[in-house]
N, C-alpha and C positions, 0 to 999 in steps of 0.2 A: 776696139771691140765693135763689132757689128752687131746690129738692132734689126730683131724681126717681128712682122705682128703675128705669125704662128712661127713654133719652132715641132717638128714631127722628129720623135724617136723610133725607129723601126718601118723596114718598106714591105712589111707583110698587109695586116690590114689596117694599117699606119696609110696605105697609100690611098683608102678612101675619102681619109681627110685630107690629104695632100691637095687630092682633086677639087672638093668641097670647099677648102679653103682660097686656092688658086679660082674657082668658078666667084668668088666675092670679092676678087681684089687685092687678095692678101699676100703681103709679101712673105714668102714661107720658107722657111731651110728643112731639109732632109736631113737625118744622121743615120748613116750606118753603114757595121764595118763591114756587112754582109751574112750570108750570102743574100742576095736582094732577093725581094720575096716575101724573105721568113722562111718560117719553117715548113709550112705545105707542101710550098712547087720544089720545094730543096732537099727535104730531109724524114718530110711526112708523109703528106693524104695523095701527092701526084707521084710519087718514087716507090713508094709502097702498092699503091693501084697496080702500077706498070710491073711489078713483082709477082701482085697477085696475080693477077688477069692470068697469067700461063700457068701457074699454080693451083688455078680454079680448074681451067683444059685438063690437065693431068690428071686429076680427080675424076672429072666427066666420063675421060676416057675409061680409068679403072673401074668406075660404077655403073660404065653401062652393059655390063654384062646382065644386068637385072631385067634391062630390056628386051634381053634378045640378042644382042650389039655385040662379039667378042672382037677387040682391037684390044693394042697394046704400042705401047710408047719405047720405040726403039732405042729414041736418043734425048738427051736434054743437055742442049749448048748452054753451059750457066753463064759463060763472060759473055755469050754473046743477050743474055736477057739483061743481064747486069750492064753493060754497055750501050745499049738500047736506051735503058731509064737513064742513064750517069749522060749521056748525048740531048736527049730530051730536057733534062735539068738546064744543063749548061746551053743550049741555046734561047730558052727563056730568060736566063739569066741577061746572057748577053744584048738580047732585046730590050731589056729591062733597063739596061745601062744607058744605050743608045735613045732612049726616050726621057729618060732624066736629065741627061746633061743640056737638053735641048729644050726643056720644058719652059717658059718663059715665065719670070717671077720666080722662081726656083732656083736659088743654091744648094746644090748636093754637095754632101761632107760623106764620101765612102771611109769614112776610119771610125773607129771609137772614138765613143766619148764619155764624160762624167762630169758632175753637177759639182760646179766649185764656189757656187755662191745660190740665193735666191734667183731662181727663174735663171740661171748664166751658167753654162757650159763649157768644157774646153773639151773642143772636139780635132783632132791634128793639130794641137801647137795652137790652133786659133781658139779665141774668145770669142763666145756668142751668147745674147742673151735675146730672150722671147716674152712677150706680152701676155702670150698663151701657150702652152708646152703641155703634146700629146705624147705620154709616154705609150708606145705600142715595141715594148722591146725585147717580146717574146718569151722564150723557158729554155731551159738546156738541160740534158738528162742528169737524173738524178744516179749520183755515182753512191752506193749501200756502203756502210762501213764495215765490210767482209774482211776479216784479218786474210792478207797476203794479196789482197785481191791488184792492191796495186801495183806487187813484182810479176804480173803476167801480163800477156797483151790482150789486154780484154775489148770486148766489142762493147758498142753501145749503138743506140736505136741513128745515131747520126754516121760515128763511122762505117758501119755494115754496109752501108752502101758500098764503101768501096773495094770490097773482097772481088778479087777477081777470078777464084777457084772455088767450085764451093767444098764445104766443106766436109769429111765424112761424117763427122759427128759434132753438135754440137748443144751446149748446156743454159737452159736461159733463164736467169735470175727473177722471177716475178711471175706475176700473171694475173695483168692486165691487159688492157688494148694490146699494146706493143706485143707484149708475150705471145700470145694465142695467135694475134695475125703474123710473127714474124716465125713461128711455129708450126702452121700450115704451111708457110712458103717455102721454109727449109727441109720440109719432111718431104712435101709433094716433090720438091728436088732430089731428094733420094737421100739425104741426109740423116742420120740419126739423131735422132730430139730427145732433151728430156726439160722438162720443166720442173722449178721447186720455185713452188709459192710457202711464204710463211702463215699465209690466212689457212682456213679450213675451206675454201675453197677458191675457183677461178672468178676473175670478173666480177669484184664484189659490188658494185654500183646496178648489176644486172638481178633480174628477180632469184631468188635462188632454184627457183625450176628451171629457167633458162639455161644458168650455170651449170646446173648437174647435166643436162643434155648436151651442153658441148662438152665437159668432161667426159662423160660415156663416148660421144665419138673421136675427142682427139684420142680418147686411151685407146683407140683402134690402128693409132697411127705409131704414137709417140708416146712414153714415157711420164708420168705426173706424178710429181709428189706434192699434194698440201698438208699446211700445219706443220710445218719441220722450218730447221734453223739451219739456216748456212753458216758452219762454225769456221772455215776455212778454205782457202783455195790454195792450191799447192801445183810447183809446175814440173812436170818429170818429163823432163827430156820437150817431144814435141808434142805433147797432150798438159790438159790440165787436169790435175782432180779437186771436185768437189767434198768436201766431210761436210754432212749434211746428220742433226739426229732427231729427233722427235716420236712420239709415240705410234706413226706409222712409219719411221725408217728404222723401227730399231734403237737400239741404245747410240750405236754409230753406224754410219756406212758412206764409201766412198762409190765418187761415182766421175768417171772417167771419159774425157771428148778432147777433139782437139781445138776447141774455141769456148771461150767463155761469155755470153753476151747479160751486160747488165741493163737490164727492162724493169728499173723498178719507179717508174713514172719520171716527171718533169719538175721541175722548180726555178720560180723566176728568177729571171735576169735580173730584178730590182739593187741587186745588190753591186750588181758591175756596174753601176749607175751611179752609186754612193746617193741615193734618192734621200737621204736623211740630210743633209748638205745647204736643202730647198725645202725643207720641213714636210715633206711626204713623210706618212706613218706606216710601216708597216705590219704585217700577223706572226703569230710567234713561229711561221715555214716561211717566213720572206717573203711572201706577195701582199703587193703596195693595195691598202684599203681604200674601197673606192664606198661612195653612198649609190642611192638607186640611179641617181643622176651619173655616175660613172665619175664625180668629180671625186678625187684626193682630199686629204687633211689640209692642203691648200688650195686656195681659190683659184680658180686659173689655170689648175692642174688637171689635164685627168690621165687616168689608166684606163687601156684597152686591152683585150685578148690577155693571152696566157700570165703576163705577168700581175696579173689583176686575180689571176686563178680560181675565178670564178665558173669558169663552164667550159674547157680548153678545148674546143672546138672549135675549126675555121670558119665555118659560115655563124655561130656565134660571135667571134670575135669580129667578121665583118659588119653584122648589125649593132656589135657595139659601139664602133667605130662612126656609123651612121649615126647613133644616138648624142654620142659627145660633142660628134661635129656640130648637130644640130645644136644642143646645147650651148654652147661655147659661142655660136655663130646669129640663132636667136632669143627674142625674148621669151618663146612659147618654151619652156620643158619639158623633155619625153626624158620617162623613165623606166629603164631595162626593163624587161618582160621576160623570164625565163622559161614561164611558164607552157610554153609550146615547142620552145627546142627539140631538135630531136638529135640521134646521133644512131651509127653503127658501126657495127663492127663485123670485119671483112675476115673474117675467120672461115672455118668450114665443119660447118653448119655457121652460115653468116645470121649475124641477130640486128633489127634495128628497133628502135624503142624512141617513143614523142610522150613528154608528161609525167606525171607522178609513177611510182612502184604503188602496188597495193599498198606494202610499208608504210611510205609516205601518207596515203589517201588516207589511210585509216584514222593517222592522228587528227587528221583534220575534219574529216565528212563522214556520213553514212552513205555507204558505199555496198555497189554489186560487180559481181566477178565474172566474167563469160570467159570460156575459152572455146577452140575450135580447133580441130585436126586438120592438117594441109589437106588428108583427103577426102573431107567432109564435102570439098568441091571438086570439080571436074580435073582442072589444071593438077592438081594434088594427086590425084589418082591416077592420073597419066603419068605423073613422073614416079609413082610409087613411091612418094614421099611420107614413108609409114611414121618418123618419130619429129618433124615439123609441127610446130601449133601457133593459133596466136592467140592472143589472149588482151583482154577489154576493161578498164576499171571505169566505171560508173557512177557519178552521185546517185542515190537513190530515190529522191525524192523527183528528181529533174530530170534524168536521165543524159546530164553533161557527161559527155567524155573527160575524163580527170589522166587517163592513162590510157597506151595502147602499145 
């Protein structure tokens, strides 16, 4: 069995400890079975970008008749946008490799692994145990318990990347992040969308004004059903259908495409881990509980990023990764700060949002509400941006920003 003073699960934001701890000396091992990275540069925020960015042009193009501007989009090469990112992915990767195996004080284990004792691992056939073990071992989409859903070939937010045709129509279970951005991408391709969320509306984490403004513009594009039930998926021939019923589909109704994609969020890896093994505790959706310190129910342990599922974001889970290391590595204590995070979402009408929802504010503070029209200023006016706003949530007595 080999002995290490840090052992890292995950080379997503797994790798700022790797660095951190290598920068003090530390004899370290890597685990993982891949893709390296993690999820961002692989499967998320850089594959997705590279998706969107020509999906954005194509809109530009169509909206700018408002200006004056009549053009039109002749062609859209989709293998070759799709082949572009999948190129872009796989050579970071491979850089990625080429710097690991070379790193000094660094044993890399590219395979799976799982927790067969306190703090000890079997990761390829080999025994390894750590002093300290940073679990950063990511999420993997979340598959719906959709009767039939499993006798088709359904997409999900990781395999879609690699459709190399796109598609003429296609159905997307959710509507979240994933949904709404992976729904402007396939529409602005020429694709036919439709969305069935179960909630009464899209983007539930977003203020509910936000949300009905992008509902009103996707439904200019694509298709939206909320509040209805995915009773079945069913495969006829080279399409799939949805039976979908709820008080705005009707008592039943079907609904027909040739691809199925399931976007009904993420859920951690904890459990490919066998994290109970090493007495990590987990929540009753399987992400390993962490205190504000980012340590686990064991000392010595902690959880970073997604599987911790605390704020599934990559530049949150890089800072959390920063705060553990420190943790773990000094005697001074930092402790997660959520409270300025921000995040967005690359839809169209794109929304980003740092801090509390009014929602939030409310229970806690006495609070004021500002909002503003995009063409309240110059920029806004120029683009003709008649249904953009932003909006400000305020203590009152202080006038802290709580939300924007």
């Amino acid at each position: 069995m080999k002995h290490y003073d840090v052992i890292v699960i995950g080379s997503g934001c797994g790798m700022n400890i790797v660095e951190e701890t290598l920068s003090h000396s530390r004899k370290v091992a890597l685990v993982d079975k891949g893709p390296l990275g993690g999820t961002c540069p692989n499967l998320g925020c850089i594959p997705s970008k590279m998706l969107i960015f020509p999906a954005d042009r194509v809109m530009e193009i169509k909206e700018a008749q408002k200006l004056g501007v009549t053009v039109e989009v002749k062609n859209i090469d989709f293998n070759f946008i799709m082949e572009r990112m999948r190129k872009s992915v796989s050579k970071q990767q491979e850089e990625m490799r080429r710097a690991l195996t070379h790193a000094p004080r660094l044993d890399f284990y590219e395979t799976e692994a799982r927790f067969i004792a306190d703090f000890t691992l079997e990761a390829g056939g080999e025994k390894i145990k750590g002093e300290t073990i940073f679990i950063a071992a990511g999420s993997r989409p979340v598959i719906p318990p959709v009767k039939g859903l499993d006798s088709v070939p359904y997409l999900t937010s990781d395999t879609v990347l690699q459709l190399r045709e796109r598609p003429e129509s296609l159905i997307i279970i959710g509507g979240g992040y994933i949904a709404v951005e992976y729904g402007h991408f396939f529409t602005a391709m020429g694709a036919r969308v439709t969305i069935l969320e179960m909630a009464d509306r899209l983007v539930l984490a977003e203020e509910p004004e936000i949300a009905d403004l992008l509902r009103r513009e996707l439904a200019k594009r694509l298709d939206i059903y909320t509040g209805i039930s995915v009773e079945e998926i069913k495969k006829n021939g080279e399409t799939v259908t949805a039976v979908i019923s709820g008080p705005k589909a009707g008592k039943k109704k079907e609904i027909s495409a040739r691809y199925v994609l399931a976007a009904t969020g993420r859920r951690s890896n904890a459990d490919l881990l066998q994290v109970e093994k090493t007495g990590v505790a987990v929540d009753g959706k399987g992400f390993i509980i962490v205190d504000e310190y980012l340590e686990t129910s064991r000392k010595k342990i902690f959880a970073v990023g997604d599987v911790n599922g605390r704020h599934m974001f990559t530049h949150t889970a890089n800072q959390e990764s920063v705060v553990a290391a420190n943790n773990a590595l000094h005697p001074t204590r930092l402790k997660m700060d959520y409270s300025a995070a921000p995040h967005a979402v690359y839809s169209h009408p794109q929304i980003a949002s740092v801090g509390m929802t009014e929602a939030e504010a409310r229970k806690k503070h006495k609070i004021l509400v500002g909002r503003a029209k995009y063409t309240d200023v110059a920029a806004g006016e120029a683009m003709l941006e008649e249904n953009g706003f932003t909006k400000v949530i305020v203590e009152k007595d202080t006038g802290r920003i709580l939300g924007f």
